[in-house]
Backbone as CSV, one residue per row, in Angstrom:
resi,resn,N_x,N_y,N_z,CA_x,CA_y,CA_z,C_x,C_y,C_z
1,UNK,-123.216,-107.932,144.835,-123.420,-109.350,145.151,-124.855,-109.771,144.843
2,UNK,-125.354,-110.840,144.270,-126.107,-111.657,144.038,-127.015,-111.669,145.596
3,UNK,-128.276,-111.582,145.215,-128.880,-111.916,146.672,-129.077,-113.875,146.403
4,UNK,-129.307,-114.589,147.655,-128.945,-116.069,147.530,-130.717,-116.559,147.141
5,UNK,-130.436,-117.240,146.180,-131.751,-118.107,145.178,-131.913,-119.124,146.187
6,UNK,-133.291,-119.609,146.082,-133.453,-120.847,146.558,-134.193,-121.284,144.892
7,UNK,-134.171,-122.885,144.915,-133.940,-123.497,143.798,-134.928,-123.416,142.796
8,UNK,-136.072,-122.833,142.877,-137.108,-122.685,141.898,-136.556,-121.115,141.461
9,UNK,-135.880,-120.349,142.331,-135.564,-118.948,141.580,-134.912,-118.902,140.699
10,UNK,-133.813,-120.077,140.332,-132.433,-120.849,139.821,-132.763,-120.494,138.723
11,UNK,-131.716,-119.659,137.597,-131.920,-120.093,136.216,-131.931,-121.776,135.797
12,UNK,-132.216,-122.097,134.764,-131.591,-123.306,134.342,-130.339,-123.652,133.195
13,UNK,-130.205,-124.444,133.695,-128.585,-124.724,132.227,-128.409,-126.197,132.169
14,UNK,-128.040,-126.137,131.259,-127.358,-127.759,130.614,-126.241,-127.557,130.267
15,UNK,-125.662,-128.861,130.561,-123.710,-128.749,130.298,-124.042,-130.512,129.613
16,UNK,-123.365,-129.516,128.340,-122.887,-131.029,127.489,-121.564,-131.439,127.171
17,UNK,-121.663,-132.638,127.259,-120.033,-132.591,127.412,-119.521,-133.818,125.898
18,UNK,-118.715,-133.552,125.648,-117.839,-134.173,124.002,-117.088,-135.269,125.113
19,UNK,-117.673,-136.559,125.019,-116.847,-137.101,125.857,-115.062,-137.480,125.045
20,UNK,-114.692,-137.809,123.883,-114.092,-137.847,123.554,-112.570,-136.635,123.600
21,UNK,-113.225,-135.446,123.557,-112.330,-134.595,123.548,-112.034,-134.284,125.304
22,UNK,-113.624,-134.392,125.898,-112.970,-134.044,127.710,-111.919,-134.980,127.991
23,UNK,-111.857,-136.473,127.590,-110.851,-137.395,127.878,-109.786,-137.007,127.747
24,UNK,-109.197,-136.378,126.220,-108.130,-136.113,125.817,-107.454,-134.439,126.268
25,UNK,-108.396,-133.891,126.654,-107.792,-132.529,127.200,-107.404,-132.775,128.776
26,UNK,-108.580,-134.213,129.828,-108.032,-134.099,130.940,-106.789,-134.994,130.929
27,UNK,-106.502,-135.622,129.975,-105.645,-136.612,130.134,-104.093,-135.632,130.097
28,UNK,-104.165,-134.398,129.078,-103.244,-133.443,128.993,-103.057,-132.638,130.482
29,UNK,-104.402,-132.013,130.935,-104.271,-131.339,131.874,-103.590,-131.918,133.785
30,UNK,-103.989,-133.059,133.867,-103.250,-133.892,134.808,-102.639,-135.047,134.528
31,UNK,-101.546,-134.948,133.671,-101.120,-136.261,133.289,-100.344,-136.928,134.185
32,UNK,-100.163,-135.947,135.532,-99.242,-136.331,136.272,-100.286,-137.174,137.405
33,UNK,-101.227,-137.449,137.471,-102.218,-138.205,138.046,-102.377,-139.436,137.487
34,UNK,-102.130,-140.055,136.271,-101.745,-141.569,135.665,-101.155,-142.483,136.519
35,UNK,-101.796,-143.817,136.881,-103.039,-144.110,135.765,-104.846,-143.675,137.111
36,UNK,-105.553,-142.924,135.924,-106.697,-142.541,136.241,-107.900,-143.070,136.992
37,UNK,-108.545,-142.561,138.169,-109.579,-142.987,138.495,-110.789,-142.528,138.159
38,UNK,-111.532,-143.661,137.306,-112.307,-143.426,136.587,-113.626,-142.978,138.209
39,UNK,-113.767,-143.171,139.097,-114.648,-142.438,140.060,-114.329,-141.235,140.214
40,UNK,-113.019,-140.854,140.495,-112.437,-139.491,140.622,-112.885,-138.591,139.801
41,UNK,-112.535,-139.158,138.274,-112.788,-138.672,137.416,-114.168,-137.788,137.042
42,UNK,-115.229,-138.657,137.558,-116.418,-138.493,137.187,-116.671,-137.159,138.487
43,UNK,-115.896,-137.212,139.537,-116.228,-136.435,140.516,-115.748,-135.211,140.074
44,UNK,-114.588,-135.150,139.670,-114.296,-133.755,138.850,-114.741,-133.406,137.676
45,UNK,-115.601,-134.014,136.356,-116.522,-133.446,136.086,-117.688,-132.928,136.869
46,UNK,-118.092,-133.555,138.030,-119.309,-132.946,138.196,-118.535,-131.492,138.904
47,UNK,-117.404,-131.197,139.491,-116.661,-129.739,140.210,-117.223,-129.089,139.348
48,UNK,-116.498,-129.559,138.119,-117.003,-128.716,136.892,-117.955,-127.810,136.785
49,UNK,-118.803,-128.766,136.751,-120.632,-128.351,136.347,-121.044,-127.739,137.749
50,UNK,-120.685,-127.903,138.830,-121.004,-127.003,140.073,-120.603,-125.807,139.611
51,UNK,-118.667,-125.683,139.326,-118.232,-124.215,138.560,-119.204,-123.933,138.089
52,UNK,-119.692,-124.120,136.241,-120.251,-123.703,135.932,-121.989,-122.798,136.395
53,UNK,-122.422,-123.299,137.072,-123.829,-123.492,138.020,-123.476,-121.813,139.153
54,UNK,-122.275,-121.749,139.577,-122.751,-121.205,140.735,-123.999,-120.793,141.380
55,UNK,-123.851,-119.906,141.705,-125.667,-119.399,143.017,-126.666,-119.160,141.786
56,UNK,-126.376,-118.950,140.868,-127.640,-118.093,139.699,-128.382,-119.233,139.114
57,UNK,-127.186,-120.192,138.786,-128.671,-121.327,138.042,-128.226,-122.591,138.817
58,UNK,-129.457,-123.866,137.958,-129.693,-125.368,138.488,-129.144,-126.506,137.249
59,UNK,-128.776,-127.313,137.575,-128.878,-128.285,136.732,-129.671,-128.477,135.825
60,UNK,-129.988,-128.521,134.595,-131.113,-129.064,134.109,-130.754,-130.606,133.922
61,UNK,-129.646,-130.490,133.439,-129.259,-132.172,132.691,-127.745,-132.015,132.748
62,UNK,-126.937,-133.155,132.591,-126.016,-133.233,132.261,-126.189,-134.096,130.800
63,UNK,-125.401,-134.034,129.732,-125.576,-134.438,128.540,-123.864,-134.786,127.982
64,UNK,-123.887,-136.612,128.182,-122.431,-136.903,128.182,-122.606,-137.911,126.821
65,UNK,-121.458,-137.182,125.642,-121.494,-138.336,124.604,-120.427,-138.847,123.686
66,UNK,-120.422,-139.729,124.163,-119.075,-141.123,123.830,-119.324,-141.885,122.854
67,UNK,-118.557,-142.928,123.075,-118.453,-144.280,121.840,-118.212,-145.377,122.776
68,UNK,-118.876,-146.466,122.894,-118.214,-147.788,123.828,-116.892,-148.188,122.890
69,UNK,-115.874,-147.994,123.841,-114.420,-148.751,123.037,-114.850,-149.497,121.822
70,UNK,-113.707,-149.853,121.311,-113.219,-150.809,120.100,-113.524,-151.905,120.409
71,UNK,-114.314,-153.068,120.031,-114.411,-154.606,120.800,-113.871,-155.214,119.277
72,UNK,-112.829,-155.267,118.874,-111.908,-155.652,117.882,-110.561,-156.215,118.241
73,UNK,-110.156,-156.922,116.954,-108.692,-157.498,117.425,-107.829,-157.278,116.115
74,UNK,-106.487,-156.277,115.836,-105.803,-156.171,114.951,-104.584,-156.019,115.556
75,UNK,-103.776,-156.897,114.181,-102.401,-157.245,114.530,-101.844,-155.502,113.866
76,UNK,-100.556,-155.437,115.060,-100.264,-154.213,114.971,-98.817,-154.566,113.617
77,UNK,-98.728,-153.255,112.837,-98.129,-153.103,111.252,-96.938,-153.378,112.045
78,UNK,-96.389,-152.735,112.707,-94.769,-152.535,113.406,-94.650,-153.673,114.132
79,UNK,-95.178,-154.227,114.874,-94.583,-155.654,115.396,-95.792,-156.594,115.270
80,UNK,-96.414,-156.523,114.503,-97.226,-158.277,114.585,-98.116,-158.276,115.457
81,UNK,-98.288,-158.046,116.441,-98.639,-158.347,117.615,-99.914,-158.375,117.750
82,UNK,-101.011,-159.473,118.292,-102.238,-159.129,118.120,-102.694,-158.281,119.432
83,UNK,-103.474,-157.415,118.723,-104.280,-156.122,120.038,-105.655,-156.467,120.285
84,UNK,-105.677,-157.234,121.309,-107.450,-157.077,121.468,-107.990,-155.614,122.270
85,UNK,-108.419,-154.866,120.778,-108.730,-153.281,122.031,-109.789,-153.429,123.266
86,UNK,-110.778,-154.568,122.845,-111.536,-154.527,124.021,-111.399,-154.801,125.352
87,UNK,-109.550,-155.120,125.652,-109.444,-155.481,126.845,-108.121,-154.636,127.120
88,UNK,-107.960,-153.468,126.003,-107.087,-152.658,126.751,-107.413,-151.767,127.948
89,UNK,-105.779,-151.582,129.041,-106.789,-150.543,129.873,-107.667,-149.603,129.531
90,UNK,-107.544,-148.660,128.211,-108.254,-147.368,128.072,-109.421,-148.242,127.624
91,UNK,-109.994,-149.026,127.155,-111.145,-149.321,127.181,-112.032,-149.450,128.518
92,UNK,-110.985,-150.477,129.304,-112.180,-150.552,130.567,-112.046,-149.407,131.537
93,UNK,-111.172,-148.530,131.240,-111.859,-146.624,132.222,-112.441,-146.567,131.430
94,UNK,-113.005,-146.642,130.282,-113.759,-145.600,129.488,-115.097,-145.992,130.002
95,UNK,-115.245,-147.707,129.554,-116.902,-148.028,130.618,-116.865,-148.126,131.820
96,UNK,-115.750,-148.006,132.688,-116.290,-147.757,134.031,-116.907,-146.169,134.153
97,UNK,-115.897,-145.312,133.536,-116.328,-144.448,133.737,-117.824,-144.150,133.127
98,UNK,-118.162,-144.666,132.113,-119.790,-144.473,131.865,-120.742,-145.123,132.401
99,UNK,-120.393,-146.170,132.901,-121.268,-146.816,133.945,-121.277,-146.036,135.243
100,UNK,-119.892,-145.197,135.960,-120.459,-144.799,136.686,-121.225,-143.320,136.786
101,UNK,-120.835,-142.730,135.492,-121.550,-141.270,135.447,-122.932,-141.740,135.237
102,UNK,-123.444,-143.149,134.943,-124.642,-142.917,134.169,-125.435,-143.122,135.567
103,UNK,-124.882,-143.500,136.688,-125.788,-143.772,137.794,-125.622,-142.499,138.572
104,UNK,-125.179,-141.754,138.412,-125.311,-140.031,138.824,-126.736,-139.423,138.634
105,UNK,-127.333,-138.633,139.403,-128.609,-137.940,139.107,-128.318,-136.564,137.605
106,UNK,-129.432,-136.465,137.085,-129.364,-135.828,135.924,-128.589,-135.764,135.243
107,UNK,-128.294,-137.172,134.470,-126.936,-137.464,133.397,-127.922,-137.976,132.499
108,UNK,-127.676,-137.712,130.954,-128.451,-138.534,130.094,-126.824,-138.646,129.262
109,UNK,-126.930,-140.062,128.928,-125.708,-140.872,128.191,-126.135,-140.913,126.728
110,UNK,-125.641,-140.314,126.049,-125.404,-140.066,124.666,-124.169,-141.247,123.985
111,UNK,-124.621,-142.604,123.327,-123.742,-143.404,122.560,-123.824,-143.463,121.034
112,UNK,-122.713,-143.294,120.728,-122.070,-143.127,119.027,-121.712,-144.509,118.961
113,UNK,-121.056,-144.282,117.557,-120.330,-146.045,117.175,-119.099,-145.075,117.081
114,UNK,-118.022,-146.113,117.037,-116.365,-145.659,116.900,-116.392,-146.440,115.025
115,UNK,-115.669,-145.631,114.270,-115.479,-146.752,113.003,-114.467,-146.421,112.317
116,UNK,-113.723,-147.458,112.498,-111.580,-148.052,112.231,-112.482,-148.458,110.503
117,UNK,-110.868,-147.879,110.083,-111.089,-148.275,108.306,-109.818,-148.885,107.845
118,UNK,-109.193,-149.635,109.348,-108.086,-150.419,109.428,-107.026,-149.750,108.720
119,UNK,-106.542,-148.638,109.243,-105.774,-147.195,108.984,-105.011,-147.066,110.269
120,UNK,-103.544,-146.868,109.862,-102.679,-146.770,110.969,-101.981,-145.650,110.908
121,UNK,-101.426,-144.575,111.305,-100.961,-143.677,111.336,-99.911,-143.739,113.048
122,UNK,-98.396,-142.881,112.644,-97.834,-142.545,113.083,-97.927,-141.464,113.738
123,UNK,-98.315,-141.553,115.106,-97.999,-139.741,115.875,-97.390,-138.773,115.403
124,UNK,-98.175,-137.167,115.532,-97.533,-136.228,114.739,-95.822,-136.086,115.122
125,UNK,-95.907,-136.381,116.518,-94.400,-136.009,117.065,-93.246,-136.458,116.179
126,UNK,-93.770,-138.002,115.870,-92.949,-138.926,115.188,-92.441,-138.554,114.394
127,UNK,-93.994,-138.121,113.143,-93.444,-137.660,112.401,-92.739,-136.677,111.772
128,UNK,-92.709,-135.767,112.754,-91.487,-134.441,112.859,-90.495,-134.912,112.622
129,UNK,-90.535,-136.242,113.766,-88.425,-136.203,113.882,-88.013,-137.011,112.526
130,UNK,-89.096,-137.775,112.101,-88.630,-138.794,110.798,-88.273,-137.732,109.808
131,UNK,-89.492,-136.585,109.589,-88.973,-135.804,108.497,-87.677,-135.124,108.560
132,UNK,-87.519,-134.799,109.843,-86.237,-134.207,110.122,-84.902,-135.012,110.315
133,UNK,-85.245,-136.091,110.271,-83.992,-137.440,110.303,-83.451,-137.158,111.245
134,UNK,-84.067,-136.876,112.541,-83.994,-137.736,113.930,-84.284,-138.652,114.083
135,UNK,-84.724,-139.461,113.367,-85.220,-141.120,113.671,-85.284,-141.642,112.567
136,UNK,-85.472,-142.699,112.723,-86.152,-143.871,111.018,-87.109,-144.655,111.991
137,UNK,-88.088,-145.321,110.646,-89.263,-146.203,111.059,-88.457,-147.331,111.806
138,UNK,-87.717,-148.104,111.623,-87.010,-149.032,112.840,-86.700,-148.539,114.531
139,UNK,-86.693,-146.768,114.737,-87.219,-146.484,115.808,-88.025,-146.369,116.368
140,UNK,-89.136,-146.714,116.058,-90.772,-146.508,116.012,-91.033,-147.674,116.918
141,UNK,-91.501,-146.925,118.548,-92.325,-148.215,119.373,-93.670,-148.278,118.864
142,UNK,-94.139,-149.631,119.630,-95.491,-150.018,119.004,-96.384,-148.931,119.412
143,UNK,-96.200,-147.861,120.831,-97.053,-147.330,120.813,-97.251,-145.791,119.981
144,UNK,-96.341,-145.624,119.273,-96.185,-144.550,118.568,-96.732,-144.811,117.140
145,UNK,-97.303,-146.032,116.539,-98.303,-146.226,115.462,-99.439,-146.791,116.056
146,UNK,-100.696,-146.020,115.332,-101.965,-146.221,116.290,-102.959,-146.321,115.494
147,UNK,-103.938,-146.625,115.700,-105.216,-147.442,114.435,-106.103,-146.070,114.814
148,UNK,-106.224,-145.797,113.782,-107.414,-144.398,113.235,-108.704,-144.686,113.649
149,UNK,-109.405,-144.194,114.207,-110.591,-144.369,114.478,-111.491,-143.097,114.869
150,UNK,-113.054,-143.003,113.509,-113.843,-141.844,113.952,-114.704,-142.134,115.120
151,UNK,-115.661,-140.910,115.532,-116.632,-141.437,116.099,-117.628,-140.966,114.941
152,UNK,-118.721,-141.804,115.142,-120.061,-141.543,114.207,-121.129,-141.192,115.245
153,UNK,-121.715,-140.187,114.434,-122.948,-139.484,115.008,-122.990,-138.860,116.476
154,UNK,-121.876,-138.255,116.655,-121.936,-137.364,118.227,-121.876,-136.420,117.778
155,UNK,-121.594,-135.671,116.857,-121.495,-134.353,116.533,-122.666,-134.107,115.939
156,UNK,-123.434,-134.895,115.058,-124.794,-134.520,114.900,-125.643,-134.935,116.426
157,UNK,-125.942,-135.627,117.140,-126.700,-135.824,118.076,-126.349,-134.493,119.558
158,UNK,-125.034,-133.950,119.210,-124.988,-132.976,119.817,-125.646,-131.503,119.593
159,UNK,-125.934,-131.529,118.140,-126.058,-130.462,117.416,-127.676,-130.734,117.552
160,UNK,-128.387,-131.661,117.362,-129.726,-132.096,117.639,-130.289,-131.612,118.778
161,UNK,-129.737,-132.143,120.376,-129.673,-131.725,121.593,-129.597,-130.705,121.446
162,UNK,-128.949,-129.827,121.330,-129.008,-127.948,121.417,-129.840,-127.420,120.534
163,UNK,-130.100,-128.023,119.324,-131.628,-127.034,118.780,-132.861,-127.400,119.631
164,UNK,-133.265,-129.139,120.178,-133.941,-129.188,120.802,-134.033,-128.328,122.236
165,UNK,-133.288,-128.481,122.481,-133.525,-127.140,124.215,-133.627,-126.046,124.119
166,UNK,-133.197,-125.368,122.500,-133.692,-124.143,122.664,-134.708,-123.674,122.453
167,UNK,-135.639,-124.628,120.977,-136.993,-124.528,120.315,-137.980,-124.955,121.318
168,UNK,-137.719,-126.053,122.473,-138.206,-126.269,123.333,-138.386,-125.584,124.781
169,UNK,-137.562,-124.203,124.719,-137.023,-123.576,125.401,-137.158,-124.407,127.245
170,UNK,-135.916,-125.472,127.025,-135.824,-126.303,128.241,-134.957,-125.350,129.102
171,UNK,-133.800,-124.697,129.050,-133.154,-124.031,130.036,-133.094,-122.617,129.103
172,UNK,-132.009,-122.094,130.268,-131.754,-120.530,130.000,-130.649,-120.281,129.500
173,UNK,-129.464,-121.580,129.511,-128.233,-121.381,129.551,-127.573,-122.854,129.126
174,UNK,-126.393,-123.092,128.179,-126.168,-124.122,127.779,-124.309,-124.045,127.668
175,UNK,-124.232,-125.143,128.223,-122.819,-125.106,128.813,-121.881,-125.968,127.679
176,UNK,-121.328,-126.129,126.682,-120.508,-127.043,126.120,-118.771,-127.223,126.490
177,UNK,-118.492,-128.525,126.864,-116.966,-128.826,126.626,-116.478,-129.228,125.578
178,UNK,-115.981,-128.794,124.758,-115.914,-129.093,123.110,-115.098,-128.032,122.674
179,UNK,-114.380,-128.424,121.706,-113.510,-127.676,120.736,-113.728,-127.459,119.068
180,UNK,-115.219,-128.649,118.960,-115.120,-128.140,117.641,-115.904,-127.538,117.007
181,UNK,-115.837,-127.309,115.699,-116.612,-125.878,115.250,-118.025,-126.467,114.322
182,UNK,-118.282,-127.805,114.970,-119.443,-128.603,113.865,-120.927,-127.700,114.788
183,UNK,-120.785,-127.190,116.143,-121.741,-127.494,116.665,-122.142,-125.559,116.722
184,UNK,-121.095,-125.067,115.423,-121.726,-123.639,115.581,-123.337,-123.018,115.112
185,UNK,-123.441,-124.173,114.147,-125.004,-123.543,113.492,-125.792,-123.587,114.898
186,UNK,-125.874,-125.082,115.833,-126.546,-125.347,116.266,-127.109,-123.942,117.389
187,UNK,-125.340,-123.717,117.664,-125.133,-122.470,118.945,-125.548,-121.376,118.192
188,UNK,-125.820,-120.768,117.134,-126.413,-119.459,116.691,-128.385,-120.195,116.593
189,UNK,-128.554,-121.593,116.624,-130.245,-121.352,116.761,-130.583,-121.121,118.346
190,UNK,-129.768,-121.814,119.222,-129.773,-121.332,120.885,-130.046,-120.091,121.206
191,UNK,-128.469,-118.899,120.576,-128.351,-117.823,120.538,-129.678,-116.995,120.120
192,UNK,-130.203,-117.221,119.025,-131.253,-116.560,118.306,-132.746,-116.522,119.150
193,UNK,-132.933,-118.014,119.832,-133.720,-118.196,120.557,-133.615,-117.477,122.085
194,UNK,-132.812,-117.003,122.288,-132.684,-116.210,123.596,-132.044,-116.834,125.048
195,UNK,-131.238,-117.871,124.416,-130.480,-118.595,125.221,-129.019,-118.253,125.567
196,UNK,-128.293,-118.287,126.618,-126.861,-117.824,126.507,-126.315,-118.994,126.084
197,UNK,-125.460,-118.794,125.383,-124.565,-120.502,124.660,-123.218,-120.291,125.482
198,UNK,-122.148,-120.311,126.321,-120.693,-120.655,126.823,-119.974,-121.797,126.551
199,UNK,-119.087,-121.483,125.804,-117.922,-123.022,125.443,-116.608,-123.238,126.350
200,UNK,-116.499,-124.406,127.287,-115.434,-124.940,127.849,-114.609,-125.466,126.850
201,UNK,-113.725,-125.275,126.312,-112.655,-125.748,125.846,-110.718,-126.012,126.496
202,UNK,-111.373,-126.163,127.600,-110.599,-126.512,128.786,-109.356,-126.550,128.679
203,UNK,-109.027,-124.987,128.277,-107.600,-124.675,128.595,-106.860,-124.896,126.710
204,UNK,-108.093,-125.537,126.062,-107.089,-125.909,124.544,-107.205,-124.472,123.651
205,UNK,-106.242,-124.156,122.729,-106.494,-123.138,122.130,-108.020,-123.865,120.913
206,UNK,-108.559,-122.174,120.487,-109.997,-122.842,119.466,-109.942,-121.629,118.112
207,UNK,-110.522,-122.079,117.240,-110.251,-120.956,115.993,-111.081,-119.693,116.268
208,UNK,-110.329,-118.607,115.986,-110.730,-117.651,116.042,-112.497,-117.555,115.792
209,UNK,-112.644,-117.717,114.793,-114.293,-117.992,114.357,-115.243,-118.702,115.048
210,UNK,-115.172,-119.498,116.319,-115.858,-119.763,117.514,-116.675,-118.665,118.212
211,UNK,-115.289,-117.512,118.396,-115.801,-116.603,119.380,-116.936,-115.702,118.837
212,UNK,-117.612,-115.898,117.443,-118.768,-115.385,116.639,-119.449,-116.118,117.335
213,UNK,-120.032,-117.361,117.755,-120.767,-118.236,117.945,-121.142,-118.374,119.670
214,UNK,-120.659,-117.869,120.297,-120.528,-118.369,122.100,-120.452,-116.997,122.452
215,UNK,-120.940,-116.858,123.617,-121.816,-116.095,124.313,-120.226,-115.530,125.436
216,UNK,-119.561,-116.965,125.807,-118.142,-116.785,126.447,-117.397,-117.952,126.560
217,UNK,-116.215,-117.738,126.330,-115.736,-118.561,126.371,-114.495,-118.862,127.973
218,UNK,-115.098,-119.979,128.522,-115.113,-120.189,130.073,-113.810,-121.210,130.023
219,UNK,-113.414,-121.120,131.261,-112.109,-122.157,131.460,-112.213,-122.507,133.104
220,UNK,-113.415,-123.447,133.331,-113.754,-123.695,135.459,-113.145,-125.729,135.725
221,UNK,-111.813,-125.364,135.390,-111.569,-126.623,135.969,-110.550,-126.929,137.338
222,UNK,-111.127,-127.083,138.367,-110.451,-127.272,139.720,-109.371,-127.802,139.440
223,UNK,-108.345,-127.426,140.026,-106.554,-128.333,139.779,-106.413,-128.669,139.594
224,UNK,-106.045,-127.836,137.901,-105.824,-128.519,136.798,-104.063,-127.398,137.374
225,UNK,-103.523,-128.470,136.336,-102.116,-128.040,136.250,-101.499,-126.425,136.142
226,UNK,-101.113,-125.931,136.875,-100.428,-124.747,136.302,-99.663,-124.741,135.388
227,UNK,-99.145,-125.528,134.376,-98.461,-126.013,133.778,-98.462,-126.857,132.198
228,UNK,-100.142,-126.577,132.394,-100.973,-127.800,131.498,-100.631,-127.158,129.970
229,UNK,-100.748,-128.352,128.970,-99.953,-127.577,127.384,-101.481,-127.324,127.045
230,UNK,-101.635,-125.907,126.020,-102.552,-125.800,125.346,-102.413,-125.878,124.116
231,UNK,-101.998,-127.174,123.495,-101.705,-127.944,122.189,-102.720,-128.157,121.799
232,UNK,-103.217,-128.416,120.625,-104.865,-129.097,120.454,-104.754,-130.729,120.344
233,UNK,-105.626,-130.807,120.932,-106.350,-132.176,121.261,-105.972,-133.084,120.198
């Protein structure tokens, strides 16, 4: 057993979090909790980052990075219909929820742009059953065609953030929720620098070639489903 730290003995760590992908893995992992409280929400990330933390280290930062919704209006291909995204529900959890993580102690808010190239695509599911002629496009609800949209510059500003903390040597330990494999260079200059790197990928399967890059790969999310799919995101 660990003898008990008081807080200057604390290693330090940072947990950064992909806000885009934590959305879509918690949205998998309790879907049976719909529709979401964006306070709740923010309270079980921070479980999280306690998980992560136990008795050995401190907070350094939390490091959360998103896109403010779509503030656009397109008529949908399958029924006409005009969509103002900026006043769909998933827009306004998305800024409540960043408004309220951002008034949390040691959160720094990381914002991208989102950018639609007015590209619509059909869900993969869909398109299983179409190829398989379980369905035709006249079965197709509106919410099963959906407007494409990247995010810009979170995957570099993430990758930025982790060379900076390590060359700067700000903590000891760096926590990511993320699944993808843009942010491996960054995690071998951490690594090199004498930092432990750990990836949350919260329950989703990740390519083999990750586990070169991460130090461990962790799964600390309080009741989450026994049940939850590990499909990718």
């Amino acid at each position: 057993m660990y003898e008990q730290l008081n807080e200057a003995q604390k290693l330090r760590a940072a947990v950064l979090v992909d806000g885009g992908f934590f959305h879509k893995r918690y949205q998998r992992l309790f879907k049976d909790q719909q529709p979401f409280d964006p306070v709740k929400v923010v309270d079980h990330l921070q479980k999280m980052v306690e998980c992560y933390l136990g008795t050995q280290y401190r907070l350094h930062r939390l490091y959360y990075y998103d896109c403010e919704p779509l503030n656009k209006k397109f008529h949908h291909p399958l029924t006409g219909r005009v969509i103002d995204f900026a006043r769909l529900p998933s827009a306004d959890f998305r800024n409540q929820f960043i408004e309220i993580l951002q008034r949390r102690n040691l959160v720094q808010i990381r914002l991208g742009k989102l950018k639609e190239n007015k590209t619509w695509r059909i869900r993969s599911f869909c398109t299983h059953d179409l190829l398989k002629g379980k369905r035709t496009i006249a079965d197709l609800q509106e919410n099963e065609v959906i407007l494409e949209v990247r995010q810009k510059g979170i995957d570099m500003q993430i990758g930025i953030d982790i060379a900076m903390l390590a060359w700067e040597k700000q903590v000891d330990r760096i926590i990511l929720i993320g699944g993808d494999a843009d942010f491996c260079p960054a995690a071998e200059i951490a690594r090199n620098k004498g930092l432990r790197f750990d990836l949350d990928p919260m329950d989703n399967n990740i390519d083999a070639q990750l586990f070169g890059f991460v130090d461990q790969v962790i799964s600390d999310i309080p009741g989450k489903a026994t049940n939850a799919t590990q499909a990718a995101a």
